[in-house]
C-alpha positions as CSV (number, residue, x, y, z in Angstrom):
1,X,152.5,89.9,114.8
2,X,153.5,87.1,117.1
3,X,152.2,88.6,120.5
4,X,150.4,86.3,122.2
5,X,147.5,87.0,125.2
6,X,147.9,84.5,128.6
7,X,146.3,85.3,131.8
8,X,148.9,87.2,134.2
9,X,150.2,84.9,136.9
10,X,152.0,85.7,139.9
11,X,155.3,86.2,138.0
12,X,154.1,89.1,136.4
13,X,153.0,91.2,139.7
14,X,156.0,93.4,140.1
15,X,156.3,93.8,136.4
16,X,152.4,95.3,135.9
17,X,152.2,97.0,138.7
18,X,155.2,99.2,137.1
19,X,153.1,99.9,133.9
20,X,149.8,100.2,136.2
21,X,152.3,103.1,137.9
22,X,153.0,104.6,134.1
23,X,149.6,103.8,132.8
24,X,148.1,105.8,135.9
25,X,150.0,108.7,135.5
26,X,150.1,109.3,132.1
27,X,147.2,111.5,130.5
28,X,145.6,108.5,129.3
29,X,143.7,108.1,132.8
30,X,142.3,110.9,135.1
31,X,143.2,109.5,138.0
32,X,146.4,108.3,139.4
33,X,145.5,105.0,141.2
34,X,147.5,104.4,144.3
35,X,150.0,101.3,145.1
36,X,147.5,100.2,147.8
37,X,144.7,100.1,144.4
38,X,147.4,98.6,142.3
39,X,148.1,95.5,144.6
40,X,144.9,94.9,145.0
41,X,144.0,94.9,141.2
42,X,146.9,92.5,140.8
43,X,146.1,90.5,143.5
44,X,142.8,90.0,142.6
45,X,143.5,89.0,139.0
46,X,145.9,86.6,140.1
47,X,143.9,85.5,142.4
48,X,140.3,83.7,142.5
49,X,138.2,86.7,142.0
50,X,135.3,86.1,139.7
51,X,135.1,89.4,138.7
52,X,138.3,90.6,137.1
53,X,140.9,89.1,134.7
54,X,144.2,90.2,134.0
55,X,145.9,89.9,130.7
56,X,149.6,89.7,129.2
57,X,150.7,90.6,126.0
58,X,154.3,89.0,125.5
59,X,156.5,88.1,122.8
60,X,159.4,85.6,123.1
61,X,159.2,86.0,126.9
62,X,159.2,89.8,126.7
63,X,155.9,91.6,128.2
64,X,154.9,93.9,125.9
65,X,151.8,95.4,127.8
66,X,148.8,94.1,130.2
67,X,144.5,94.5,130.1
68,X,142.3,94.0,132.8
69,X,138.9,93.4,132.4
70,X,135.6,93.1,134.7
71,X,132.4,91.2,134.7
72,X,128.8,93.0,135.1
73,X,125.4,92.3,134.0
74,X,123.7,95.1,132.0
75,X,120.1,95.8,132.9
76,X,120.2,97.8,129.8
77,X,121.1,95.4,127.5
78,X,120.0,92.3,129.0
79,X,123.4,90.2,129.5
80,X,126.7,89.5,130.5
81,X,128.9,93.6,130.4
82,X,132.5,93.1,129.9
83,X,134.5,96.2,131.0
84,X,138.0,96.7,129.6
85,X,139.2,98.2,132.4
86,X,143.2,98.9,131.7
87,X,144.7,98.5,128.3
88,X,148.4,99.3,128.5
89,X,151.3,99.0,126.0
90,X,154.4,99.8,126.4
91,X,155.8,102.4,124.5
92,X,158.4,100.7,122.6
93,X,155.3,98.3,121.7
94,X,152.7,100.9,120.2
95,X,151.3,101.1,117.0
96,X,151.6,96.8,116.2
97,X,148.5,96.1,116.4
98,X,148.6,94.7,120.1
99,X,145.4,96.9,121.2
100,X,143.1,95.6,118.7
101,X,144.2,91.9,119.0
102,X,143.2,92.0,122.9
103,X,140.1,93.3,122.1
104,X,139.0,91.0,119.4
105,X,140.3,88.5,121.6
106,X,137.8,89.1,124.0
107,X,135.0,89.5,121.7
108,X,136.1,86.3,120.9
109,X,136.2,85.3,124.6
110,X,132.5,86.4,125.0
111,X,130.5,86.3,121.8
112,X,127.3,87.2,123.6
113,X,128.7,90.2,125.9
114,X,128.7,93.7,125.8
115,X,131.7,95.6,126.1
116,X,132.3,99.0,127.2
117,X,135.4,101.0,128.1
118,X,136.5,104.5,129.5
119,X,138.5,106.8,127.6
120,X,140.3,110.1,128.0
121,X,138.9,112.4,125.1
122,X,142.8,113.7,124.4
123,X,143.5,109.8,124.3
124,X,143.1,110.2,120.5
125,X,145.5,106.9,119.6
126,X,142.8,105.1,121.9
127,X,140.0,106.3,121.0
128,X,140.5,106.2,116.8
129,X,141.2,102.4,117.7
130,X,138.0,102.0,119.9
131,X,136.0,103.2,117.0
132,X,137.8,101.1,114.7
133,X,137.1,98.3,116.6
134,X,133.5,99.0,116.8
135,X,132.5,100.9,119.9
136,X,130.2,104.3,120.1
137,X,130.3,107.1,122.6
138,X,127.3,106.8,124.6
139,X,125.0,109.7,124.6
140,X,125.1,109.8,128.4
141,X,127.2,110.9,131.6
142,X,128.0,108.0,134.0
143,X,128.4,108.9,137.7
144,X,130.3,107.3,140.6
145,X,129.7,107.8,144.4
């Protein structure tokens, strides 16, 4: 595989914020995001945030897909939570391997993290590689406000 993982830059906006648009309305996610949301993700990856990095996956110049990940501290397990947030790949692009080199990439990244992620249950592709790559379903519901 010769995909290689940089952080996006402002050249990429208009280019993710098309697969945040197909990433968000696909069944992989239940809820559809907004263009107001997706700026701001962008924005704040490109941007000076300390709590979110964006990702590209490219090969010879061609984006092949984008991740976004966020910072926490978990109580629970006593350090630094890495959340993959968005893990998109475009179609054409599926099935290489790119999914599982991000993630081991940020294990990589962050030896010393924990990492959890969302997933649709009828995301089966995602979550057969999630297990492959190590992670559990937790044996508890997580709630927003």
């Amino acid at each position: 595989m010769n995909t290689t993982i940089r952080y996006m830059a402002e050249k990429d906006k208009s280019h993710v914020i098309d697969m945040m648009r197909a990433f968000y309305a696909s069944p992989a996610v239940s809820t559809n995001g907004s263009e107001e949301i997706f700026e701001a993700d962008v924005n704040n990856c490109i941007g000076k945030c300390p709590y979110i990095e964006g990702y590209i996956f490219e090969n010879e110049g061609k984006i092949q897909g984008y991740a976004m990940t966020a910072k926490s501290f978990s109580t629970e397990f006593g350090k630094l939570c890495i959340w993959l947030e968005d893990i998109y790949i475009k179609e054409e692009y599926r099935g290489r391997g790119i999914g599982k080199f991000f993630i081991e990439y940020i294990k990589e990244k962050y030896p010393n993290a924990i990492f959890r992620l969302e997933v649709e249950a009828e995301n089966k592709r995602a979550v057969s590689l999630y297990k492959k790559c190590g992670f559990e379903f937790l044996p508890y519901m997580e709630m927003k406000k």
